[in-house]
ZASE-721783 format. One line per 8 residues: their letters; for each residue y, z, x of C-alpha. Coordinates in Angstrom, 1 decimal, always signed. Each point is the difference from the previous one (the first is absolute). Layout:
REM residues N
a = Y,Z,X | ...
This chain:
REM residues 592
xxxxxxxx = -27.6,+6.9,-21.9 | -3.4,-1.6,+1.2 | -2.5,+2.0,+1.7 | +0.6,+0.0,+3.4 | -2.7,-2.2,+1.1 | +1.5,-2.7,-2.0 | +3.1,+0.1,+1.8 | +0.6,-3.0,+2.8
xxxxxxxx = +1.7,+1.5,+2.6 | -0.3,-3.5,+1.9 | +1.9,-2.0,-2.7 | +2.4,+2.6,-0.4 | +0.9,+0.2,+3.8 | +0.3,-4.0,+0.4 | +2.0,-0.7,-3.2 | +2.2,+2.9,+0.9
xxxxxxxx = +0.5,-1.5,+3.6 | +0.8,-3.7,-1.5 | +2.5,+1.7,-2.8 | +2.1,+1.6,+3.1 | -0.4,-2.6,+2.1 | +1.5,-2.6,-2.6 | +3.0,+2.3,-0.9 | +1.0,+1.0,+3.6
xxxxxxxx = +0.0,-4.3,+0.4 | +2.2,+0.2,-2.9 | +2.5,+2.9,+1.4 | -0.1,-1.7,+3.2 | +1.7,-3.4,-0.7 | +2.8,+2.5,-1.8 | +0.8,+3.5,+1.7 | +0.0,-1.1,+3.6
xxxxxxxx = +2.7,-2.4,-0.5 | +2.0,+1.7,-3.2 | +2.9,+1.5,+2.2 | +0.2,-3.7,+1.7 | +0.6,-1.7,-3.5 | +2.0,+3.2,-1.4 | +2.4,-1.2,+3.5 | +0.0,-3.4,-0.9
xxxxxxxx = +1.0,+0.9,-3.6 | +3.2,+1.1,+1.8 | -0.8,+3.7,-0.2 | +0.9,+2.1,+3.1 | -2.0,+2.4,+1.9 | +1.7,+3.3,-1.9 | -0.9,-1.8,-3.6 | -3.3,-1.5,+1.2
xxxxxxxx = -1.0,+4.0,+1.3 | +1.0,+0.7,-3.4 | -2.0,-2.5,-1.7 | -3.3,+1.2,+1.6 | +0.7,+3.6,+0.3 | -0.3,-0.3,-4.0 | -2.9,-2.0,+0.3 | -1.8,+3.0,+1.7
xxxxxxxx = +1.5,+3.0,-2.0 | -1.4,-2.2,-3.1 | -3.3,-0.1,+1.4 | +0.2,+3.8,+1.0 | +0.8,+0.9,-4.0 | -1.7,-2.4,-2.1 | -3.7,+0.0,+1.7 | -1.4,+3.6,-0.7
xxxxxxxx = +2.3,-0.5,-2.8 | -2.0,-2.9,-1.3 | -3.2,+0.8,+1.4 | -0.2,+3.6,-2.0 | +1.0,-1.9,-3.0 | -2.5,-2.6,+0.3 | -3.0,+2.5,+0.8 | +1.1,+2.2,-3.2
xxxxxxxx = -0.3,-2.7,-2.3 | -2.2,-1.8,+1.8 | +2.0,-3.4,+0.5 | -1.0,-0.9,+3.5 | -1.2,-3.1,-0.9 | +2.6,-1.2,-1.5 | +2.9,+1.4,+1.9 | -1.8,-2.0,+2.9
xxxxxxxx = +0.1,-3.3,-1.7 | +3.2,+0.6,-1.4 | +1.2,+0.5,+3.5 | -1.1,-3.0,+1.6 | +1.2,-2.1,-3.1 | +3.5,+1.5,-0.5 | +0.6,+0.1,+4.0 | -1.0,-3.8,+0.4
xxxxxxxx = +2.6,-0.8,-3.2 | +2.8,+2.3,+1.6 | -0.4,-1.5,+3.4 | +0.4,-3.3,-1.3 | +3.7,+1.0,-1.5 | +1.6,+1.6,+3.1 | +0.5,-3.4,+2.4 | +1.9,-1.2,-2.7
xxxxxxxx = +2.7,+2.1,+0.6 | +2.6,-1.8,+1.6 | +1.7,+0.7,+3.4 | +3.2,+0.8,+1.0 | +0.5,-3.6,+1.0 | -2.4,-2.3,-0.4 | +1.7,-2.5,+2.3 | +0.2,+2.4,+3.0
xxxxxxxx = -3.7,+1.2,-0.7 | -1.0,-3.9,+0.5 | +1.7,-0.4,+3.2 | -1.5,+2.9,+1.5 | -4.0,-1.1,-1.5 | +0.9,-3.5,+1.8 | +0.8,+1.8,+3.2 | -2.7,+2.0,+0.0
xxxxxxxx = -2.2,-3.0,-0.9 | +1.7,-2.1,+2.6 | -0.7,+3.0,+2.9 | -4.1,+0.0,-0.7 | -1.4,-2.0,+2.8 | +3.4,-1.0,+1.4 | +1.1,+2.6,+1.9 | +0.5,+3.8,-0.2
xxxxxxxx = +2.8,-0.5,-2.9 | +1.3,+3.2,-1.6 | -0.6,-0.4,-4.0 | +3.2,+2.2,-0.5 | +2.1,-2.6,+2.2 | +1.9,-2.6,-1.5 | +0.2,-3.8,+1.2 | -3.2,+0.4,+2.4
xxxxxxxx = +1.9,+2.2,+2.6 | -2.5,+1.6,+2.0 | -0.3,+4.0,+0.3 | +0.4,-0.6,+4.0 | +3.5,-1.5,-1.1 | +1.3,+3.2,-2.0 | +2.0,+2.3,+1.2 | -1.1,+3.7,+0.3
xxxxxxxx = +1.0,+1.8,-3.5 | +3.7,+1.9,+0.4 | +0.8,+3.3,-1.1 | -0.3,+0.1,-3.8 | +3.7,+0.8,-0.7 | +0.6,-3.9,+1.4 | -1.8,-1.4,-3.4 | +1.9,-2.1,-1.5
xxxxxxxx = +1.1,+0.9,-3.6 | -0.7,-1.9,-3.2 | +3.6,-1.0,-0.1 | -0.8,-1.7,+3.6 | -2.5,-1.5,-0.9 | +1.1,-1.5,-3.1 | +3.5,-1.4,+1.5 | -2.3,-1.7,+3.2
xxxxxxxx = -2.4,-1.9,-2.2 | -3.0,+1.1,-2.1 | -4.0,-0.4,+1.8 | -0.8,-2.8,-1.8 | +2.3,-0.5,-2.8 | +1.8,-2.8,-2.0 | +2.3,-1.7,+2.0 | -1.3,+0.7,+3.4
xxxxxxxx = -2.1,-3.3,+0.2 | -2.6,+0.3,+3.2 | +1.9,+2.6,+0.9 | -0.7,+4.0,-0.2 | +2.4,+2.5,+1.1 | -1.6,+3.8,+1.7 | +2.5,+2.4,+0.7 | +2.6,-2.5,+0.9
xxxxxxxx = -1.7,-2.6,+2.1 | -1.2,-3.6,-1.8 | -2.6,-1.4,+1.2 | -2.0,-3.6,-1.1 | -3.3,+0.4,-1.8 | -2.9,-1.5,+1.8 | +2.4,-0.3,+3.2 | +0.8,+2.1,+2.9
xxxxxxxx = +2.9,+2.0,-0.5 | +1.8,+3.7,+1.5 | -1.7,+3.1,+0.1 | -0.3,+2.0,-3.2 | -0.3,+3.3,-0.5 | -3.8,+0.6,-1.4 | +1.0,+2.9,-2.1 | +2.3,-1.8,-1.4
xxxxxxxx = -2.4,-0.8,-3.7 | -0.6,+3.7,+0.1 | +2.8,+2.5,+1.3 | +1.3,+3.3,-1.9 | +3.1,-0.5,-1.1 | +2.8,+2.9,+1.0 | +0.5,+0.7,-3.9 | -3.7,+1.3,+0.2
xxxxxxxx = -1.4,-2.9,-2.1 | -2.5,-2.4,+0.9 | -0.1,-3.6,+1.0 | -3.0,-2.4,-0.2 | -0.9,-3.0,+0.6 | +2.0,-3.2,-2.0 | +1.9,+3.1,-1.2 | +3.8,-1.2,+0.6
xxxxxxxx = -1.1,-3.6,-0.7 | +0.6,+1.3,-3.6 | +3.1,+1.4,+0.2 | +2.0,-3.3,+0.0 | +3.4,+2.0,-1.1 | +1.7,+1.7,+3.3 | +1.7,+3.2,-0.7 | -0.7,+3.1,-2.3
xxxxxxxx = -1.4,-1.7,-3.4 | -2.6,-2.1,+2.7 | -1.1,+3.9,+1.5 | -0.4,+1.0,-3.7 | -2.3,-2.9,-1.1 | -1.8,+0.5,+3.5 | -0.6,+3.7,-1.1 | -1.1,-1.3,-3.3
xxxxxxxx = -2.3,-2.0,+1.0 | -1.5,+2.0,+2.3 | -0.4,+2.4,-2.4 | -1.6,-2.0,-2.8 | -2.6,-1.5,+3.0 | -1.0,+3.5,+0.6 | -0.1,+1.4,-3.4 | -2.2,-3.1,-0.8
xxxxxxxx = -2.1,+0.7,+3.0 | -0.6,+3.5,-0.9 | -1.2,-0.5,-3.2 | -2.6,-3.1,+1.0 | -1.4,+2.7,+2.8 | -0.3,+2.6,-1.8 | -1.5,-1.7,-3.3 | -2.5,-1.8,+2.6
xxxxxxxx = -1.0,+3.4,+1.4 | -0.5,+1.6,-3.3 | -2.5,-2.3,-1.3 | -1.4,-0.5,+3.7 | -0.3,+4.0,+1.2 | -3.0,+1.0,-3.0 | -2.4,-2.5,+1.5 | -1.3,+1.7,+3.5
xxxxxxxx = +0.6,+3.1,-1.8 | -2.2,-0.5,-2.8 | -2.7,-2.4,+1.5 | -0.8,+2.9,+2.6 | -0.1,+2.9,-2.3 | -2.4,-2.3,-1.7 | -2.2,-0.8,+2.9 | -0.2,+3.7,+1.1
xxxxxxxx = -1.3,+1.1,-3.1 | -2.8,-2.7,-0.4 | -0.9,+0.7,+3.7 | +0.5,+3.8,-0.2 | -2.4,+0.2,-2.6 | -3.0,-0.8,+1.8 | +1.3,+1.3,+2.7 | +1.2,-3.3,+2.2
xxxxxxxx = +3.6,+0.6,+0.2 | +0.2,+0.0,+4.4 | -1.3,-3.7,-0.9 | +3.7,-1.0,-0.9 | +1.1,+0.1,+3.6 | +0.3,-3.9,+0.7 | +2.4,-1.2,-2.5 | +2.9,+1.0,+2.0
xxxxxxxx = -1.1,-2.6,+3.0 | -0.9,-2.9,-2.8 | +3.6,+1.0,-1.3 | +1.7,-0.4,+3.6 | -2.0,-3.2,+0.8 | +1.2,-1.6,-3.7 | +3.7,+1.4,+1.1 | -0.3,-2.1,+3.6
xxxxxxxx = -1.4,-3.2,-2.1 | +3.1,+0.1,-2.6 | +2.4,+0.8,+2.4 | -1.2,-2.9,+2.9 | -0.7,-2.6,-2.8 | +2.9,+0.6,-1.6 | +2.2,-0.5,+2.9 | -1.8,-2.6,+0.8
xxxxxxxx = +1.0,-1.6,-3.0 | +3.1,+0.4,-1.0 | +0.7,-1.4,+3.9 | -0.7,-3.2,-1.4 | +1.9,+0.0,-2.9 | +3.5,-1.3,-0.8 | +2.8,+1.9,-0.6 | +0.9,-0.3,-3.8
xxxxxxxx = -3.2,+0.1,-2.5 | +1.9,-0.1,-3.3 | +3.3,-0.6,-0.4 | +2.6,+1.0,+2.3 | -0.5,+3.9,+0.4 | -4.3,+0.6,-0.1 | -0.8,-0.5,+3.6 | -3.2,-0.1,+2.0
xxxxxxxx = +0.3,+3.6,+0.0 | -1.3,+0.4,-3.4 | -3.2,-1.6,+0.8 | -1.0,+3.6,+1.1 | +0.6,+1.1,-3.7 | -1.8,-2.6,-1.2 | -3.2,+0.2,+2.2 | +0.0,+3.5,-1.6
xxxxxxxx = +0.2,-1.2,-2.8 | -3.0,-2.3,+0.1 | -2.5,+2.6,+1.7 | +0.1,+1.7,-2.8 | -2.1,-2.2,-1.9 | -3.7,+0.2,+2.2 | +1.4,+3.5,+0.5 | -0.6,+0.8,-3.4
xxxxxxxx = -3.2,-2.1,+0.1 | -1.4,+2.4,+2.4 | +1.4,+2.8,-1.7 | -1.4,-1.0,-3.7 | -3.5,+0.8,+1.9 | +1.5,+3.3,+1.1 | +1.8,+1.8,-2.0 | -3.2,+0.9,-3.0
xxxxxxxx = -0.8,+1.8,+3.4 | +3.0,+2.5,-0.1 | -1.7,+3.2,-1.6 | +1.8,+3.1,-1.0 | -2.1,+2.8,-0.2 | +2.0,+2.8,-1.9 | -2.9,+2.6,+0.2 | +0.1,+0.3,+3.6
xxxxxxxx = +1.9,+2.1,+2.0 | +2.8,-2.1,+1.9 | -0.1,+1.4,+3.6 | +2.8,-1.9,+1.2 | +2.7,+1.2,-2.1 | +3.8,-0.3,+1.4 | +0.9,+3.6,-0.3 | -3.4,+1.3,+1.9
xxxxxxxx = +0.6,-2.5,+2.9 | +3.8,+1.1,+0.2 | -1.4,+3.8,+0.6 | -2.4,-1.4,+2.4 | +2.2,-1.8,+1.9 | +2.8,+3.4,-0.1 | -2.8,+2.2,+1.0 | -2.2,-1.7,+2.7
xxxxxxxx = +1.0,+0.1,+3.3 | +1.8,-3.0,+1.4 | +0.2,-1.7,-3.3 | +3.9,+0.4,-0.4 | +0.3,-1.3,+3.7 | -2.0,-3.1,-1.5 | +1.7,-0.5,-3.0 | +3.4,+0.0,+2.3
xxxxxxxx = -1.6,-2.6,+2.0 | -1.6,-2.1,-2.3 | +4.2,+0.3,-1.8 | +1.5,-1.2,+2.7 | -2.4,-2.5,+1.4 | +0.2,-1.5,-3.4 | +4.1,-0.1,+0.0 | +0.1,-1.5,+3.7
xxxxxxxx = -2.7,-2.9,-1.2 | +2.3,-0.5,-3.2 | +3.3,-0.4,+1.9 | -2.2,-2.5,+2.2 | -1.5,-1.4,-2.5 | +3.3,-1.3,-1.8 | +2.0,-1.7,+3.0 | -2.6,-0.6,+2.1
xxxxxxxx = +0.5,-3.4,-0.9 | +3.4,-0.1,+0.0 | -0.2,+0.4,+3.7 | -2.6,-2.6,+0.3 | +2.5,-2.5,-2.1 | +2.9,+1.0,+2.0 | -2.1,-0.7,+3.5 | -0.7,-3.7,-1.1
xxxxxxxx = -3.4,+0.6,-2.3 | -0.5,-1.6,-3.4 | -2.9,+0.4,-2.8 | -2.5,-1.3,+2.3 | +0.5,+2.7,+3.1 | +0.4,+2.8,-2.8 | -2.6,-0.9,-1.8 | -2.6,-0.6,+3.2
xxxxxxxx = +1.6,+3.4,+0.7 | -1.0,+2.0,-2.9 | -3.1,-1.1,-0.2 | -0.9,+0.9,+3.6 | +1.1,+3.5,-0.8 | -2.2,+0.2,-2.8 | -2.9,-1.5,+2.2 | +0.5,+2.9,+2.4
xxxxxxxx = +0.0,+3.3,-2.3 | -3.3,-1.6,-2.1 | -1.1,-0.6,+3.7 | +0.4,+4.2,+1.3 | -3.1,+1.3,-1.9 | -2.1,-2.5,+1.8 | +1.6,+1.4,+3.2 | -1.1,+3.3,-1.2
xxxxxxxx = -3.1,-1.0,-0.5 | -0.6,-1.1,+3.7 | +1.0,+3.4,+0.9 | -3.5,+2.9,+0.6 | +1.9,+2.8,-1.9 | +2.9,-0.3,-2.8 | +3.2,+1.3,+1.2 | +1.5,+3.3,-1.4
xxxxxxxx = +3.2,-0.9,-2.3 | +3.1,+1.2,+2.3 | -0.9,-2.6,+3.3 | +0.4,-3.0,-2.8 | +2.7,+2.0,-1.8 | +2.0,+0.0,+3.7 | -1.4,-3.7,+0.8 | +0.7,-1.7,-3.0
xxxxxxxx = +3.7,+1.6,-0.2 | +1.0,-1.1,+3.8 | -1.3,-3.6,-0.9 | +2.4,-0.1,-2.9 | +3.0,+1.3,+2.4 | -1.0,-2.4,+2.7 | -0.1,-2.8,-3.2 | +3.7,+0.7,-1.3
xxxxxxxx = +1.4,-0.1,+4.1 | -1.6,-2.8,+0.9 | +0.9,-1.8,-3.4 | +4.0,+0.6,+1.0 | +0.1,-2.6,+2.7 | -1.8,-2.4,-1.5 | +1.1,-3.6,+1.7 | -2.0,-2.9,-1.6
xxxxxxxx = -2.3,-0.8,-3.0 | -2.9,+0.8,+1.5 | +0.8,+3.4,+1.8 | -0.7,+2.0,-3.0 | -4.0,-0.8,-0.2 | -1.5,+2.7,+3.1 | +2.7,+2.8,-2.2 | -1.6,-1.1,-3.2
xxxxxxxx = -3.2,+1.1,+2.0 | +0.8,+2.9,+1.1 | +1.6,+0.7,-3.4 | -3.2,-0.2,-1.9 | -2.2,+1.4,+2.9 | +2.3,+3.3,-0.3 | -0.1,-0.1,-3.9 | -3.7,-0.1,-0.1
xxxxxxxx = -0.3,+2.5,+2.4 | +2.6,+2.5,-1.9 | -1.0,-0.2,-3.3 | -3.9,-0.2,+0.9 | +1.1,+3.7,+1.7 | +1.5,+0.9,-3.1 | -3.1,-1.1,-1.8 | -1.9,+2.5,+2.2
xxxxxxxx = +2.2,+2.7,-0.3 | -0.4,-0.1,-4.0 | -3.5,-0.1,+0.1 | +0.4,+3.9,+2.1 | +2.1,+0.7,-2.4 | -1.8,-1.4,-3.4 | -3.7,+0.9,+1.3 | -0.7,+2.3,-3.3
xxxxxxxx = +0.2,-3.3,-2.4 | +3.8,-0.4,-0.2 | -0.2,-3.1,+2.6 | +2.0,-2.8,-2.5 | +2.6,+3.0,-1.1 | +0.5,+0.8,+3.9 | +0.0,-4.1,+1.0 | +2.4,-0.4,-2.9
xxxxxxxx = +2.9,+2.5,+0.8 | -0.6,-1.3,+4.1 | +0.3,-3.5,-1.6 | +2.1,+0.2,-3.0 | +1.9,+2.9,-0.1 | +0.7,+0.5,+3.9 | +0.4,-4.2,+0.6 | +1.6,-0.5,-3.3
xxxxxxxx = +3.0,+2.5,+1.1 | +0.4,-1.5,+3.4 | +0.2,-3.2,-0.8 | +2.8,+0.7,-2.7 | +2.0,+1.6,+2.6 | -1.2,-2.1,+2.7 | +1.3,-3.8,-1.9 | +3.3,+2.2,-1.3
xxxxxxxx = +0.9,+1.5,+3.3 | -0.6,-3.4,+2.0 | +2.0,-2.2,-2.6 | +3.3,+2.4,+1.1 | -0.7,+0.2,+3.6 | -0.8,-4.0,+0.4 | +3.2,-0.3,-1.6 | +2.1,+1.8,+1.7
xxxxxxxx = -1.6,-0.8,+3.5 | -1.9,-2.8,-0.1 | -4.1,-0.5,-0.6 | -0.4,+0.0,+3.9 | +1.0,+3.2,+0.1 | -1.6,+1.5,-3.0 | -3.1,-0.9,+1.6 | +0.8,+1.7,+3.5
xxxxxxxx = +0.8,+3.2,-2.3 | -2.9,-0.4,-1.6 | -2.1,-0.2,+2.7 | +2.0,+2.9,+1.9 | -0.7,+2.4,-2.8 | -3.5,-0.9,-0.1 | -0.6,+0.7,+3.4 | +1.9,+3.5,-0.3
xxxxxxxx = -2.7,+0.7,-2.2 | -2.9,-1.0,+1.9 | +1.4,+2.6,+2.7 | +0.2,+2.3,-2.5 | -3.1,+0.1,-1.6 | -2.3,+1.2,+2.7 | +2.1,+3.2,+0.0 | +0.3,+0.7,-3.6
xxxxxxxx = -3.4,-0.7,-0.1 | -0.3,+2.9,+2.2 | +2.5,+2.0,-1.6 | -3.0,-0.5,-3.0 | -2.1,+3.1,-0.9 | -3.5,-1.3,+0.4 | -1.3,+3.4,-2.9 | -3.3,-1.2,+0.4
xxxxxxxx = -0.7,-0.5,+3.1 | +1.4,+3.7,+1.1 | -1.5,+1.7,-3.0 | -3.6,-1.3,+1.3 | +0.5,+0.4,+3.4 | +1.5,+3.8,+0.0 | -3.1,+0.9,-2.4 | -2.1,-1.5,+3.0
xxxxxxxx = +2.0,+2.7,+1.7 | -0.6,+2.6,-2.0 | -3.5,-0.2,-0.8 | -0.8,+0.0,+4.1 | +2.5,+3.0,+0.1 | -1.1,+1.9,-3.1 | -0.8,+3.4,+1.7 | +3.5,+0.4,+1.7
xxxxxxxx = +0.8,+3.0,-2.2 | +2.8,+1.2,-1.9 | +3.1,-2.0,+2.0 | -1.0,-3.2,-1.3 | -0.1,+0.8,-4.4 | +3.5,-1.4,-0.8 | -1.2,-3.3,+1.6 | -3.3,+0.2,-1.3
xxxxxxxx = +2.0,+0.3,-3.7 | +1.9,-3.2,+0.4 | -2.6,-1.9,+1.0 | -1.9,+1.3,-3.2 | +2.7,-1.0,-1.9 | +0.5,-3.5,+1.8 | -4.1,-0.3,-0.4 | +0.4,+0.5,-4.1
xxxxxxxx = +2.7,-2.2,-0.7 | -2.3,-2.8,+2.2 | -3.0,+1.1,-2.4 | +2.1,+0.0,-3.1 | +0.9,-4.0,+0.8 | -3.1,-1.0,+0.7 | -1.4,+1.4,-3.1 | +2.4,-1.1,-2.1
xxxxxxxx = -0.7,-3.5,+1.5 | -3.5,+0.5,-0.6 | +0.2,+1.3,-3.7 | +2.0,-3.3,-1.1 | -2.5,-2.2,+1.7 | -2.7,+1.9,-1.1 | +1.8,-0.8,-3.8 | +0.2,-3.4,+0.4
xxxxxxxx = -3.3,-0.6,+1.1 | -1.0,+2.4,-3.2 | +1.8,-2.7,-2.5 | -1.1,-2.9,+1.7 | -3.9,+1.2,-0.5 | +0.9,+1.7,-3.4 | +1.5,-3.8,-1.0 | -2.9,-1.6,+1.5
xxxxxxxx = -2.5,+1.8,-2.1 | +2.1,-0.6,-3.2 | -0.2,-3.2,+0.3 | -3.5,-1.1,+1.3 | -0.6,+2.3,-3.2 | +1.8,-2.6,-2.0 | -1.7,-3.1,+1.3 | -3.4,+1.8,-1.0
């Protein structure tokens, strides 16, 4: 290791902010709009829940997993490289797996197309039928079967001509025809399966050997799925884990971790440019880009793909800057922020919040825009969309900065979880393209404003040197869990009720537990606080005789274990700084 006047803290800080803000560019073409492609695959909302519920348990395993491997053997480097390489080559494999139907997946892409600066046109209708035109969705025992279905006509199939045929009605492509159900390219079946979009159109034999290739199929498409994801996580997860375990060490050792605070806002402002440009983009686009069955929807793998080249530019430049010090003492252990977080008051209460925050944002995050497509939006309003949200949260902690004194963490705690049940009602009766943009806001207004209380709260929490171990079970461990159960519980519920009212569940659950918190936070012992205060108490009252000993003792007892903490604190950081002065000497000795 230099000595620590060699070190630039400068250069360190700015190619650390360029390195996240390229790779949240590069996430932000893909992850926003991965649930809209796995739809348009022909996956339905049970499978597509599925598909990124694993996503997120993969992340939740394989990180510490990888990032504990790479510090023993000191890979960091190259697990970093090797992740951006092998997640560029992997996301350049999954849009080649084909749809369901390829044919029905085209009509829909020209519809949506055709609605963009037309008229409010539902992406998910067929034959440019308006969403003012469809009928309000029926109970769900009125779906028609796959046997219906297949003896009416198939959406898009051989033999129909310019015809499709949706739940029994035919109606002319690019002409005016009766109204159509628009749950009709994604409804649960009675059987309990799942129907996407283009999903019958392959099923061109009626009766029980057509539901067996159906199930087939659909099987095959999600096995495929879940193997592209999950490889694509694997190699993706070990990069934030081992850049940042990097960075804190190079900063920590000259004592300039706190520096490391703006990365996540470069990160959100490269996630709002991805996502807006992308949209943007892919707008313009045509339908097909290589043969029948790679649509424009893959040109979000492929932008991925691409930003990983100056992404590794700027990151050839950083990573001889990941250090591992093995001689010092690591302070922000896993196991020693778990006690923490056990044993300080209102940390549980936080880790709850932060849990379930983190599994109502997943279940919005995954058909949020599949209610935008269903009210009329396509690529361009989604995309517009996301990045607005993103533009909000970077914009909170300049906000907080207008503000003469920083909050405490519970008023943004409450805040930031009412915006996101306010988000998820007003996000079920969407009723044009547009009308998502003031809830995409609000949405990342009230996620800033959370997690930045969350941020707070670990900081209380982590203040004897265990900060990244407390911001990483608030953030990885906490988040990680909720938004595994979060994508897997909202896949079942929008398909058995519908997306609209997943969201108004959502958002009524939320809001229980903004009503809720102010009194379990009440309900919290605040040990501290009454420890100090009663010894205030006692000291004034010392003389008062024999009637007060037994409360005298506790309050002994409660005093020592307060003195025992803080001395324990102090004895580790009193041993770190001891091996960081000890190493120092060593090796100025060396140089001479």
């Amino acid at each position: 290791m230099k000595p620590p006047q060699q070190v630039d803290i400068r250069a360190a800080l700015l190619l650390s902010s360029s390195f996240h803000f390229l790779c949240s560019v590069g996430r932000g073409c893909l992850l926003p709009f991965l649930t809209l492609y796995l739809r348009r695959l022909g996956l339905g909302a049970a499978a597509t829940g599925g598909v990124m519920a694993t996503r997120h348990l993969t992340t939740l395993l394989w990180s510490p997993l990888a990032g504990a491997l790479t510090r023993r053997y000191d890979k960091r480097r190259l697990a970093a490289a090797l992740s951006l390489v092998g997640s560029a080559a992997v996301a350049l494999l999954i849009p080649f797996i084909p749809p369901l139907d390829a044919r029905a997946l085209g009509g829909r892409c020209n519809a949506t197309a055709a609605s963009i600066g037309s008229g409010p046109l539902s992406s998910s209708s067929v034959g440019g039928v308006p969403p003012s035109a469809l009928p309000a969705a029926g109970p769900l025992s009125n779906a028609p079967s796959e046997g219906q279905l297949a003896a009416n006509g198939t959406l898009g199939g051989a033999g129909s001509g310019n015809k499709s045929v949706v739940n029994g009605h035919r109606a002319e492509r690019g002409a005016p025809g009766p109204a159509v159900s628009h749950r009709s390219l994604d409804v649960p079946e009675p059987s309990g399966g799942w129907r996407g979009v283009g999903e019958v159109g392959g099923e061109e034999d009626g009766g029980f050997l057509g539901g067996l290739k159906g199930v087939a199929a659909r099987q095959q498409l999600l096995l495929l799925l879940l193997m592209g994801v999950v490889a694509w996580e694997l190699l993706a997860a070990p990069l934030a884990w081992a850049v940042e375990d990097g960075l804190h060490d190079y900063l920590d050792a000259v004592d300039a971790a706190d520096h490391h605070g703006n990365a996540p806002t470069w990160g959100r402002l490269g996630a709002a440019l991805g996502a807006g440009g992308t949209g943007i983009l892919v707008s313009r686009l045509p339908c097909f880009l290589v043969g029948d069955h790679v649509t424009r929807g893959a040109t979000h793998f492929f932008l991925y793909a691409a930003l990983a080249v100056p992404t590794l530019m700027v990151g050839s430049a950083l990573l001889p800057l990941l250090h591992l010090d093995r001689k010092r003492v690591r302070g922000g252990g896993l196991m020693r922020a778990l006690r923490l977080v056990g044993g300080r008051p209102g940390g549980p209460l936080s880790a709850a919040v932060a849990l379930l925050a983190a599994a109502g944002g997943a279940a919005l995050e995954d058909f949020l825009l599949w209610a935008m497509e269903d009210a009329g939006a396509g690529e361009l309003h989604m995309g517009v969309g996301v990045a607005l949200g993103s533009l909000s949260e970077a914009a909170f902690p300049l906000l907080l900065g207008l503000c003469s004194r920083s909050p405490g963490p519970w008023g943004p705690l409450m805040a930031g979880a009412g915006a996101l049940a306010l988000t998820c009602l007003y996000c079920s009766f969407l009723w044009g393209p547009w009308a998502a943009l003031p809830a995409q806001l609000l949405r990342g207004l009230g996620a800033g404003t959370l997690w930045w209380g969350v941020g707070a709260q670990a900081e209380e929490v982590g203040a004897g040197g265990a900060g990244l171990g407390v911001r990483r079970v608030y953030g990885w461990l906490c988040a990680g869990m909720g938004a595994v159960l979060g994508s897997l519980g909202a896949g079942f519920v929008a398909e058995r009720w519908g997306v609209r009212w997943l969201l108004r569940g959502v958002g009524l659950g939320v809001a229980a537990c903004c009503v809720l918190l102010p009194l379990l936070r009440w309900r919290t012992p605040q040990q501290r606080r009454i420890n100090y205060s009663r010894l205030l108490a006692a000291d004034d009252s010392e003389d008062s005789g024999s009637e007060e000993e037994p409360e005298t003792d506790w309050l002994d007892r409660a005093l020592e274990v307060d003195r025992a903490l803080e001395a324990n604190l102090a004895l580790q950081d009193h041993a770190l700084k001891g091996d960081r002065h000890r190493q120092n000497l060593s090796e100025r000795r060396g140089h001479l």
